[in-house]
DRENDO-1510 file (C-alpha; in Angstrom, 1 decimal, always signed):
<recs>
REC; n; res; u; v; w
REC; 1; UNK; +123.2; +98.7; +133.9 .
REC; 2; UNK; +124.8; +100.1; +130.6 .
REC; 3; UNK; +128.9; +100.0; +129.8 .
REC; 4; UNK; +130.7; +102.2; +128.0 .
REC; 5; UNK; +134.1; +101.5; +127.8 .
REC; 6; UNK; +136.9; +102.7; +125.2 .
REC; 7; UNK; +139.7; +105.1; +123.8 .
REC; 8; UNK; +140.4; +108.1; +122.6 .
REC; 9; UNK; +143.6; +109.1; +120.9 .
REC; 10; UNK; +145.1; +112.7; +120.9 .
REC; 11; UNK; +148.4; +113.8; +120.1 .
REC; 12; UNK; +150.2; +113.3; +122.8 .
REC; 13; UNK; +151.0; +117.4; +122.4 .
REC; 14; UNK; +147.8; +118.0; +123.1 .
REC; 15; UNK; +146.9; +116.5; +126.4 .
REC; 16; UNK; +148.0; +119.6; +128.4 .
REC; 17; UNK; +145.6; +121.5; +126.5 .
REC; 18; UNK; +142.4; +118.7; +127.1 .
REC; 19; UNK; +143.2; +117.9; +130.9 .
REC; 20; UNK; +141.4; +121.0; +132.4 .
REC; 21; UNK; +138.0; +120.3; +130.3 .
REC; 22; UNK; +138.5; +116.8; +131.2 .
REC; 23; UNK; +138.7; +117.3; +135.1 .
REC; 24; UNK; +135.5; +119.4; +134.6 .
REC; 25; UNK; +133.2; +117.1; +132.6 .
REC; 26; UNK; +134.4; +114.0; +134.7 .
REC; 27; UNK; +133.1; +116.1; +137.5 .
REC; 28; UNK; +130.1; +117.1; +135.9 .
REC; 29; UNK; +129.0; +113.7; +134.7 .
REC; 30; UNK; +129.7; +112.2; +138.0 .
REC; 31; UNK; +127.0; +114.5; +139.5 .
REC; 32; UNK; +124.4; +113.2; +137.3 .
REC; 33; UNK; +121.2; +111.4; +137.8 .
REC; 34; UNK; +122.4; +107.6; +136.8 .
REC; 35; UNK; +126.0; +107.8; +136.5 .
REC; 36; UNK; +127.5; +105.1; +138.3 .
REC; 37; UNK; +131.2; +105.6; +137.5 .
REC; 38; UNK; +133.0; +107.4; +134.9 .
REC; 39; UNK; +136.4; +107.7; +134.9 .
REC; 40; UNK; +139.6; +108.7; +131.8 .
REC; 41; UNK; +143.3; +107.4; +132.6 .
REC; 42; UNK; +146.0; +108.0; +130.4 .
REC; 43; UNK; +147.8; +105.0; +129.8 .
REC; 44; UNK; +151.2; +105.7; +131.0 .
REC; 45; UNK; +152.9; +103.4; +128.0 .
REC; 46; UNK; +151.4; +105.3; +125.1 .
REC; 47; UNK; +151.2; +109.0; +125.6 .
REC; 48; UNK; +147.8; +110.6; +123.9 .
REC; 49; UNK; +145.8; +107.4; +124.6 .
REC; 50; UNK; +143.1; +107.8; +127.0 .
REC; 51; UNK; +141.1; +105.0; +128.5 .
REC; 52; UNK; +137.3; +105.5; +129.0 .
REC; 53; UNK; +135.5; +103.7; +131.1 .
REC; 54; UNK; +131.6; +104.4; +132.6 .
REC; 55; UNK; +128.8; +102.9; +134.3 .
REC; 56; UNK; +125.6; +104.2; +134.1 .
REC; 57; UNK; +122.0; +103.2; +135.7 .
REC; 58; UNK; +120.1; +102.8; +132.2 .
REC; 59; UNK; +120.0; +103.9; +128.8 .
REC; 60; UNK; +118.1; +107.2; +129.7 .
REC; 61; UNK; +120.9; +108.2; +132.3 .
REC; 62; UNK; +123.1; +107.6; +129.3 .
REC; 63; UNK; +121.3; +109.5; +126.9 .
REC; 64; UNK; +120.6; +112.4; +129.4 .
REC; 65; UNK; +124.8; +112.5; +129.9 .
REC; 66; UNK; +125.0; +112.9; +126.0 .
REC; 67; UNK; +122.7; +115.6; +126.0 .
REC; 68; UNK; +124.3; +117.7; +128.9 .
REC; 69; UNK; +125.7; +121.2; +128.6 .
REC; 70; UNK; +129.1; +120.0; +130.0 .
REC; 71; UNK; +129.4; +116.9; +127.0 .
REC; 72; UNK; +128.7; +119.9; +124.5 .
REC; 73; UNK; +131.7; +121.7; +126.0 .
REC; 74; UNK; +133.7; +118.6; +125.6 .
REC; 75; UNK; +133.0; +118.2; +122.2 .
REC; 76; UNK; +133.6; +121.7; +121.5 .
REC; 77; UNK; +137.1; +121.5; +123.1 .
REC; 78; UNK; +138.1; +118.3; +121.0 .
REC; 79; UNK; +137.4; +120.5; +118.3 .
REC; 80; UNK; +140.9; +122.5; +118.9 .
REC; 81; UNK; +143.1; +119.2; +119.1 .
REC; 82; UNK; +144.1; +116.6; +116.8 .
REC; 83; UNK; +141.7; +113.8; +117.7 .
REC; 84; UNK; +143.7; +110.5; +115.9 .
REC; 85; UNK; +141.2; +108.1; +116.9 .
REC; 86; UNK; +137.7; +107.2; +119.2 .
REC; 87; UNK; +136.4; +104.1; +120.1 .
REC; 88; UNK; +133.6; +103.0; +122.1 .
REC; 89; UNK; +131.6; +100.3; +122.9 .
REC; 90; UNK; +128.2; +100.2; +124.6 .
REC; 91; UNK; +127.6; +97.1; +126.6 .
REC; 92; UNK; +124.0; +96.3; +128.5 .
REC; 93; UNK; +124.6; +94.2; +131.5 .
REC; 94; UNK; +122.3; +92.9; +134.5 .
REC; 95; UNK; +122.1; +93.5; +137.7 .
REC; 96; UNK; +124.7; +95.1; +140.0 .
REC; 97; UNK; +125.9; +92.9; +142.0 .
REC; 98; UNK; +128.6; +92.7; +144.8 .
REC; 99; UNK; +131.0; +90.2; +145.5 .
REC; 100; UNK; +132.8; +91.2; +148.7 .
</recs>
């Protein structure tokens, strides 16, 4: 299983104008071959901070999801807001396994 797990910082002016495309690539990705869970969340203590956090089968799911028509969209609509930071990290872990 890979992690990816992270921020991303807009103005906070500008999250009106990112929720729609956001709504529709969390609902394409979750369609996709290998995705586990992927999920944003604006932190309600710091407005324009959005918490990132996905599980995905492997590294091809992963690399698939980066290579999607819906992740070019994305990019293209962070493209008309002030982006003040991104950061992600990439974790591998084992197995899935439940605990209750």
């Amino acid at each position: 299983m890979v992690i990816v797990s992270g921020t991303l910082r807009l103005l906070a002016d500008d999250l009106p104008k990112v929720r729609v495309a956001a709504a529709t690539v969390i609902a394409a990705t979750r369609a996709e071959a290998g995705c586990i869970v992927y999920s944003f969340a604006e932190d309600l203590l710091e407005p324009g901070l959005i918490r990132i956090y996905e599980e995905w089968e492997n590294r091809e799911a992963l690399s698939a999801h980066g290579r999607s028509p819906h992740i070019a969209t994305w990019k293209e609509t962070l493209r008309t807001v002030t982006v003040l930071g991104r950061d992600l990290d990439v974790t591998e872990a084992g197995a899935r396994e439940k605990l209750g």
